[in-house]
Backbone bond lengths (Angstrom), bond angles and torsions (degrees), N, CA, C in turn:
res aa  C-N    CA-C-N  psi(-1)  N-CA   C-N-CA  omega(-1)  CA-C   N-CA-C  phi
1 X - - - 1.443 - - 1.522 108.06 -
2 X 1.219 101.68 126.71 1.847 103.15 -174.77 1.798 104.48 -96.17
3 X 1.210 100.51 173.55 1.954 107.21 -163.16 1.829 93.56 -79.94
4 X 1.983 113.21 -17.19 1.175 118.35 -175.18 1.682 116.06 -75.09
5 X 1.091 102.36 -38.39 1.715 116.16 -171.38 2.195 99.72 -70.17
6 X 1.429 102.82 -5.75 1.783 80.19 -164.45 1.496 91.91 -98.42
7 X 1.187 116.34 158.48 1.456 113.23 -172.85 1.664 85.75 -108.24
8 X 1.789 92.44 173.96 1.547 105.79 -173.39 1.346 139.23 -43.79
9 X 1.746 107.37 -42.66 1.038 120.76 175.38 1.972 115.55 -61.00
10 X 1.409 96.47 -51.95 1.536 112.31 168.55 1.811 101.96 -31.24
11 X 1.100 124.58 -75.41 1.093 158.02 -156.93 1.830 105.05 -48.14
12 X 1.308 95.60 -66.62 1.148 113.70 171.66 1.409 116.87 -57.66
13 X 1.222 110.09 -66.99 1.725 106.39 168.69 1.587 123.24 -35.14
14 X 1.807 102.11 -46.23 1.724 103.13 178.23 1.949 101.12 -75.26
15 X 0.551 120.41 -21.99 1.619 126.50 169.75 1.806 103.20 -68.21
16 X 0.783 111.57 -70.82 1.522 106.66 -172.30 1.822 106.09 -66.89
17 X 1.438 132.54 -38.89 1.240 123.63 145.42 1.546 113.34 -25.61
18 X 1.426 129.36 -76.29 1.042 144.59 -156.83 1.946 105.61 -56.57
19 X 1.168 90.93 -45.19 1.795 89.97 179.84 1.660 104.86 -85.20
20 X 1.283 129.72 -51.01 1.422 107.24 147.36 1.590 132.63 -6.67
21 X 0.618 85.71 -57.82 1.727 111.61 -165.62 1.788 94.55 -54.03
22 X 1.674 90.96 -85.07 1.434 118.16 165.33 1.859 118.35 -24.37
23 X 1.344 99.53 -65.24 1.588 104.66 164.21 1.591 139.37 -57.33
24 X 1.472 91.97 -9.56 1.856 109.66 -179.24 1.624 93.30 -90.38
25 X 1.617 110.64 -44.71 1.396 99.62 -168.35 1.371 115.66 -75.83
26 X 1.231 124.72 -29.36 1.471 125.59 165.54 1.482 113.30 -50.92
27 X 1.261 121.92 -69.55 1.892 126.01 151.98 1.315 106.21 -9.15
28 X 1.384 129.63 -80.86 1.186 128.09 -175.05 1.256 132.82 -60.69
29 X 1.628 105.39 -46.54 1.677 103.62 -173.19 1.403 126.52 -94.09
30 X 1.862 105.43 5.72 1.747 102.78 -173.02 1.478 82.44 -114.57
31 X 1.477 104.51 157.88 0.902 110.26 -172.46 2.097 113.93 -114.79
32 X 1.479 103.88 -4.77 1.720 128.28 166.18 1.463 110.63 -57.75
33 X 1.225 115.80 109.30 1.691 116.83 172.82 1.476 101.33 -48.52
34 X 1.607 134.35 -43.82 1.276 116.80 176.50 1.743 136.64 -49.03
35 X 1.350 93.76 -41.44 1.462 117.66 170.92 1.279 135.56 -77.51
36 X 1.713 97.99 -22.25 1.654 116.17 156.86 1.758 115.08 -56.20
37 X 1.248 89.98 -60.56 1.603 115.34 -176.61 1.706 97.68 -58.85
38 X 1.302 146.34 -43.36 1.262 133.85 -169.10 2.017 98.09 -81.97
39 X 1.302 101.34 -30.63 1.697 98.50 174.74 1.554 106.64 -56.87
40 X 1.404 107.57 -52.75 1.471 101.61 -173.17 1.404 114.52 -63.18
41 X 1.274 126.50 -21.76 1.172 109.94 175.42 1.576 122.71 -99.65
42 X 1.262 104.61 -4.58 1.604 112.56 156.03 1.785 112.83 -63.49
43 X 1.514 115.99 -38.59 1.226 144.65 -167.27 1.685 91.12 -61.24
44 X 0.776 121.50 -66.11 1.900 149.44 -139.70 1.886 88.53 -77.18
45 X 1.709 102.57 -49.45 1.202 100.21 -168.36 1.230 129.62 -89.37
46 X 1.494 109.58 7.44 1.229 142.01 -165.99 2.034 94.53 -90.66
47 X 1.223 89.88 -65.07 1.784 114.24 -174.56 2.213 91.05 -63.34
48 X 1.435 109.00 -27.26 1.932 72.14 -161.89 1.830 83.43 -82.88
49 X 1.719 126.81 -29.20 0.809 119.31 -172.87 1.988 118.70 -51.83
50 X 1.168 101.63 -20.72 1.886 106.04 -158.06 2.405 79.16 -92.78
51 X 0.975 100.46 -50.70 1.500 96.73 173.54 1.379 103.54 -49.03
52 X 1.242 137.15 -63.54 1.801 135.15 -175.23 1.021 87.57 -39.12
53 X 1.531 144.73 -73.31 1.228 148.99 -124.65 1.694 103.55 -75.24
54 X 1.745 93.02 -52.59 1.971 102.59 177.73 1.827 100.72 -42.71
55 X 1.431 111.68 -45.86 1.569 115.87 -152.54 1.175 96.80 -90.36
56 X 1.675 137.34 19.21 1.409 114.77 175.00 1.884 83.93 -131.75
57 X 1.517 126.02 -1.64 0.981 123.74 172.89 1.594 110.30 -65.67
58 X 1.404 111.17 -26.75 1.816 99.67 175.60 1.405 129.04 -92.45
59 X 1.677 103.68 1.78 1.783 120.94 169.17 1.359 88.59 -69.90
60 X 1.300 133.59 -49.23 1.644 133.34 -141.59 1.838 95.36 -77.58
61 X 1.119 116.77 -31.49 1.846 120.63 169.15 1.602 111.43 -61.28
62 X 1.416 114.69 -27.65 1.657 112.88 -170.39 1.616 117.04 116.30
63 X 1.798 91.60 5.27 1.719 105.07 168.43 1.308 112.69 -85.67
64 X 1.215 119.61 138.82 1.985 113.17 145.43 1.560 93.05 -29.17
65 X 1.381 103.74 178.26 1.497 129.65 153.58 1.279 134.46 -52.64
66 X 1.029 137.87 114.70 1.732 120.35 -177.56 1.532 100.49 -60.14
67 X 1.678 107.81 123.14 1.489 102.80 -176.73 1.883 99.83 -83.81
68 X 1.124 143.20 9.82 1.594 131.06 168.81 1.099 117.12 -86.84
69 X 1.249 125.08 -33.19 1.606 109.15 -179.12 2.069 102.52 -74.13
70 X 1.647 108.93 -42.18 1.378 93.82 176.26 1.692 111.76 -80.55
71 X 1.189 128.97 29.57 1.020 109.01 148.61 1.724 105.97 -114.31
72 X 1.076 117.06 -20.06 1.950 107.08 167.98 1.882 93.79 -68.03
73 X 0.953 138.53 -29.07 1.413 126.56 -171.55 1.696 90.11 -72.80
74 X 1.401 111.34 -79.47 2.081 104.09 -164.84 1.569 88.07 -44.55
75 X 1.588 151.76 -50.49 1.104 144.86 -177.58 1.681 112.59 -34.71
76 X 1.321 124.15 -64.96 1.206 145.22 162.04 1.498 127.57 -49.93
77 X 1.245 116.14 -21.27 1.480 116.48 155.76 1.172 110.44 -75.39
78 X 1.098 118.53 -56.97 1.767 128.57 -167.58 2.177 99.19 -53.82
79 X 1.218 112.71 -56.99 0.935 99.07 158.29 1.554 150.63 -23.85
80 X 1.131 84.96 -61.60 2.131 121.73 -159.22 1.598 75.36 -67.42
81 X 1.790 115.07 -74.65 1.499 104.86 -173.74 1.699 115.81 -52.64
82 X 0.975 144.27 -21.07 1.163 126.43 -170.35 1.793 95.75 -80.98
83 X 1.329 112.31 -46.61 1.631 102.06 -170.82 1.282 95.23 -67.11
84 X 1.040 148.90 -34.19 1.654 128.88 -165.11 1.390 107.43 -77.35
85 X 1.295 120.92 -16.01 1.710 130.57 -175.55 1.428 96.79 -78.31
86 X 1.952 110.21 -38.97 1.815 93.07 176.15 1.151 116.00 -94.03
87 X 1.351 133.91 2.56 0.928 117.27 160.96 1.398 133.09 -84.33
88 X 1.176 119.18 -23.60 1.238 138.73 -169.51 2.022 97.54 -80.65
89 X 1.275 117.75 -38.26 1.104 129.49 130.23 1.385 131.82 -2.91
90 X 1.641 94.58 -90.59 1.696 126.59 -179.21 1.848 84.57 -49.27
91 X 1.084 124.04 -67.54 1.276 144.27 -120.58 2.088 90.45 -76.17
92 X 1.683 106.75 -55.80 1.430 95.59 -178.79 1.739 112.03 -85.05
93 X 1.326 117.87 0.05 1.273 118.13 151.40 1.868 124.46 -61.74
94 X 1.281 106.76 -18.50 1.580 114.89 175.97 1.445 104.37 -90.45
95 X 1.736 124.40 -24.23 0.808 138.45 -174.13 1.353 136.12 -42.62
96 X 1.947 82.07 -72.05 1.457 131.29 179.93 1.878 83.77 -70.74
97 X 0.974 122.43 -68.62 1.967 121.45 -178.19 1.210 115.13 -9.55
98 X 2.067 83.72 -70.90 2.110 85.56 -153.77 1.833 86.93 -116.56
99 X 1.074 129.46 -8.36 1.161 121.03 -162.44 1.614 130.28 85.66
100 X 1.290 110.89 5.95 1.623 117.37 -168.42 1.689 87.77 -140.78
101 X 1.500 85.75 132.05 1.651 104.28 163.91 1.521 115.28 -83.18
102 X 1.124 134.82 27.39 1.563 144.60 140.85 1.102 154.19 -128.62
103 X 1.237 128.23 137.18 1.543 123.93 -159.07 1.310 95.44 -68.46
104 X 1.241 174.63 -177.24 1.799 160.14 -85.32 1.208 96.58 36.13
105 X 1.146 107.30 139.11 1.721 114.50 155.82 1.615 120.52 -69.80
106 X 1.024 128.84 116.25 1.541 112.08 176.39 1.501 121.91 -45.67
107 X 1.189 100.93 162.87 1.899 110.17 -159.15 1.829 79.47 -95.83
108 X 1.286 99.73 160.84 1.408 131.14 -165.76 1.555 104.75 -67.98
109 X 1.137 135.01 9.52 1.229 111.26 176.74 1.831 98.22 -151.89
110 X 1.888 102.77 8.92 1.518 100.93 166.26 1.510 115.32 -71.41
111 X 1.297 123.51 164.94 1.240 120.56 -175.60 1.576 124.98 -122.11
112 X 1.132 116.14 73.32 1.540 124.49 176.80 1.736 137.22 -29.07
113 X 1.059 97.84 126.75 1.308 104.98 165.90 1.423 127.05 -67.60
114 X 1.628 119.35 90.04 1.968 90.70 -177.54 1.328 110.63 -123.32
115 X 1.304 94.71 52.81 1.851 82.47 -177.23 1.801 72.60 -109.93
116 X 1.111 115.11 155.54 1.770 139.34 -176.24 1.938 105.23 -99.14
């Protein structure tokens, strides 16, 4: 199967699979709340992209578009950005706290910030 024979929708779906994918492993294998937070939103954009793809799969039959999945997708951005705004938020509020961008307990001889 050549990259020429797949049509757009195809394409897109294995594209938004692919950053999915990509965005789970970042989630999992870093262990930086910053880098968590950029997985998830690689993650997020991976999933609204494979949804575009479902909702332009029923133009390709001789339908318009299914307008629900692209409206849970613009739904799902608006979202996705608002949680990454609190977290990113949340995130230099832990910052400014203890001084470390991760929940770990500090090792026994780091020296904390606790005045708030």
């Amino acid at each position: 199967m050549s990259l020429a024979s797949l049509d757009s929708a195809t394409l897109f779906g294995l594209t938004g699979a692919a950053l999915a994918g990509i965005g789970l492993f970042i989630v999992i294998a870093h262990a930086g709340l910053l880098r968590r937070i950029v997985g998830f939103n690689i993650l997020g954009a991976g999933i609204f992209l494979v949804f575009g793809a479902a909702a332009r799969r029923g133009a390709a039959a001789g339908f318009s578009g299914d307008p629900v999945p692209q409206a849970m997708v613009i739904t799902g951005i608006v979202v996705a950005f608002s949680a990454t705004a609190l977290a990113v938020a949340l995130l230099q509020r832990l910052f400014d706290l203890t001084g470390r961008e991760s929940l770990d307990a500090p090792a026994a001889g780091d020296k904390q910030q606790a005045e708030p």
